[in-house]
N, C-alpha and C positions, 0 to 999 in steps of 0.2 A: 504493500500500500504506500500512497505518498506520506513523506513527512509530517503532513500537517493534515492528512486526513486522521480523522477520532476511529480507532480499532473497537470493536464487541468481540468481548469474550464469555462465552457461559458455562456454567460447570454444573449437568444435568443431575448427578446425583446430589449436589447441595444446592440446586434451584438458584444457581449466584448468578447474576449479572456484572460482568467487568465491562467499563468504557473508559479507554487510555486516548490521551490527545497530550502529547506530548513530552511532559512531565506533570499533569494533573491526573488524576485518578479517582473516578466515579464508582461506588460499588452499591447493588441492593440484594436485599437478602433479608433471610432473618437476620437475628442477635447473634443469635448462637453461629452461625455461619461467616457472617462478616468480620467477628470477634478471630475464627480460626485463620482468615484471609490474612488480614490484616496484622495478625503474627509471624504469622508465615512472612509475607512479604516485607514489613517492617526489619525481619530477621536477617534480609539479604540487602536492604536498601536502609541508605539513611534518608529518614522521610523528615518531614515534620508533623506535629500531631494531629491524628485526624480529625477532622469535623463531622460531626457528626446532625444529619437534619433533624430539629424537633419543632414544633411550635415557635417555639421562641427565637430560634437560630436555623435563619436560611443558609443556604447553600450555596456564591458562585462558582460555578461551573464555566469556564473560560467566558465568562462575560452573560451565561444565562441564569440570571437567579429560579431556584429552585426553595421553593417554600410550602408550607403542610399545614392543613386545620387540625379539626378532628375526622374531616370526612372524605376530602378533597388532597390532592396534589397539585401544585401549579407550576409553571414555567411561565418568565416572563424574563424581559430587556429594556427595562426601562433607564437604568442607570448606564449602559450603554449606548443606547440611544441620546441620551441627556450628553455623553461625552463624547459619540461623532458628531453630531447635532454644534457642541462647543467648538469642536477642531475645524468645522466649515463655518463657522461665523453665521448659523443659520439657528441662533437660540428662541429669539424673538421672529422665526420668520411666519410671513401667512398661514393659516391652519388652510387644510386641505383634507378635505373626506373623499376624495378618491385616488388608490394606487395612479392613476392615472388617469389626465384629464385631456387628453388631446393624440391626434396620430402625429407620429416621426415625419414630419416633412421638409424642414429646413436644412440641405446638405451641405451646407457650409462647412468647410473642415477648421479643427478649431487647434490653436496656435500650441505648441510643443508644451506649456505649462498648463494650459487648461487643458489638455489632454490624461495629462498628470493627475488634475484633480479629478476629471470623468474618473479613471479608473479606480481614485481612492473612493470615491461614492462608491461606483461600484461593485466594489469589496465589502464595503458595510452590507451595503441594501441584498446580496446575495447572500452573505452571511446570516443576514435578519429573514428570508425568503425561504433558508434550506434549515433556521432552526425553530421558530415560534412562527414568524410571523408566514405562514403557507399560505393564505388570501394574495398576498404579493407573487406568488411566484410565477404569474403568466406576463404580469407588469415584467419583473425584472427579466425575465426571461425574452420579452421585447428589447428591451432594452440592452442588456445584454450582448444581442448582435451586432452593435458599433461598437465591439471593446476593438476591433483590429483596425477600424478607421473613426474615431470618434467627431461626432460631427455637432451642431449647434442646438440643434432639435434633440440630437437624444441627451444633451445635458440638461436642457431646459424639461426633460423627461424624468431624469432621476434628480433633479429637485426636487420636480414637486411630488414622485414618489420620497423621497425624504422627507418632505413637508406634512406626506400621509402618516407616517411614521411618527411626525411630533405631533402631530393630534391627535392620532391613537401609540402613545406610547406604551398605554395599559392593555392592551390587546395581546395576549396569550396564548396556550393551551392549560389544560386540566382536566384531571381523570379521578373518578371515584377510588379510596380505599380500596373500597369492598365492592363485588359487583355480585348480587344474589341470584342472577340469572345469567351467568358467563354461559356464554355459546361455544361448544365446541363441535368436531368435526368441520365439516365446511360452513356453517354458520358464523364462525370462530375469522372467516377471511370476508373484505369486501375490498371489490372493484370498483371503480369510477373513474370513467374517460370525458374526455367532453375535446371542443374543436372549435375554432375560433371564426371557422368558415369563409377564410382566404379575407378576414377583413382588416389586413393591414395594408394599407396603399403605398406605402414605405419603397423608393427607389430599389433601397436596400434589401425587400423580401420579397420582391418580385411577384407579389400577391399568394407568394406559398401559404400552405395549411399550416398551422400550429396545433400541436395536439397537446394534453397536457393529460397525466397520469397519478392516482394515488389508490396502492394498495395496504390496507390495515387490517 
C-alpha cells in the first residue's frame, strides 16, 4: 500500500479491528482484547500512552474527531476544517449550502502559484470527501479533474465547495452502539449506484458519464 494510505487489520478470533496511518494507531474491540493488543504491541514499540475513547474524552484520529454518548458513535472535522479554513484566509468567508453551485466553465489556466493553492484545497476537500464528509464526493470528484491543468473555474469551484464545508462544519457520520436487529447474510451488504447523466458541459469532460458508487 502507499505511505500515506490508512492499513485495516483484523484479528477474527478476538473480533479486533486495527487501523495504522502512519504512526497513529486506531484499535476497537472489547477491554479484554484491546488491553492484550496493546501489550503486546506496546512490548515491541515505544509508544506513548494510549487514549482511550469514553464520554468525556474524544478521540483525534489524524484530524477526524471520534466521540461516544451512551448510545451513539460519531465522527466529525470540524476543528480541521476551522484550521484549513484558517491556512486559506477563508474564516469569515460567505456561507454556502451547496457542495457546488455552478458548472466548470471558465478555462483560463491559472498562474504557477494559484495553481499551488488549487491543489492544496484540493487535498483538504478530498480528504474531507473520502473520510466524513461522503455528500461531497461527486463535487470533489468534479472537481478533481483539473488537478493536471488547473484552471479559473475549477478554483472558483473548490471555494465555494470549501465554503460548503464552513457552513456545514458539523456534518458527520454516526452509528448506533447497539443494533437489535443486525442483518446478516446478504441483508448484512447494500448497493447504491446513481449517474450524473453526461450533465457536465465542462471542455474538460467532454460531456462523459460520471458514475458514483457506495457499498456498506
Amino acid at each position: 500500500p502507499a505511505a500515506n494510505c490508512p492499513c485495516m487489520f483484523y484479528h477474527p478470533e478476538r473480533d479486533l479491528t486495527i487501523i495504522v496511518y502512519v504512526d497513529d494507531v486506531l484499535a476497537d474491540g472489547r477491554q479484554e482484547d484491546l488491553d492484550w493488543f496493546f501489550a503486546e504491541f506496546q512490548g515491541r514499540f515505544k509508544t506513548t500512552p494510549v487514549t482511550w475513547l469514553t464520554t468525556d474524552t474524544p478521540i483525534d484520529f489524524i484530524g477526524i474527531i471520534i466521540s461516544i454518548d451512551t448510545t451513539m458513535i460519531f465522527l466529525s472535522m470540524q476543528p480541521y476544517i476551522k484550521k484549513a479554513l484558517a491556512l486559506f484566509g477563508m474564516t469569515d468567508c460567505t456561507p454556502n449550502r451547496l457542495p457546488m453551485r455552478r458548472d466548470i466553465t471558465d478555462d483560463t489556466q491559472l498562474q504557477l502559484a494559484q495553481k499551488a493553492e488549487f491543489m492544496q484545497k484540493m487535498g483538504v476537500c478530498h480528504f474531507l470527501a473520502s473520510s466524513v464528509a461522503l455528500t461531497t464526493k461527486p463535487a470533489a470528484s468534479r472537481i478533481g479533474q483539473y488537478m493536471a491543468n488547473p484552471t479559473v473555474g475549477a478554483l472558483i469551484a473548490i471555494n465555494d465547495l470549501l465554503r460548503y464545508h464552513a457552513t456545514n462544519s458539523n456534518i458527520g457520520l454516526g452509528a448506533p452502539l447497539i443494533d437489535l436487529d443486525m442483518p446478516s447474510g446478504a441483508d448484512a451488504f447494500e448497493i447504491s449506484t446513481d449517474a450524473d447523466n453526461s450533465s457536465d458541459p465542462s471542455v474538460n469532460n467532454k460531456r462523459r458519464a460520471r458514475y458514483g458508487n457506495l457499498i456498506g
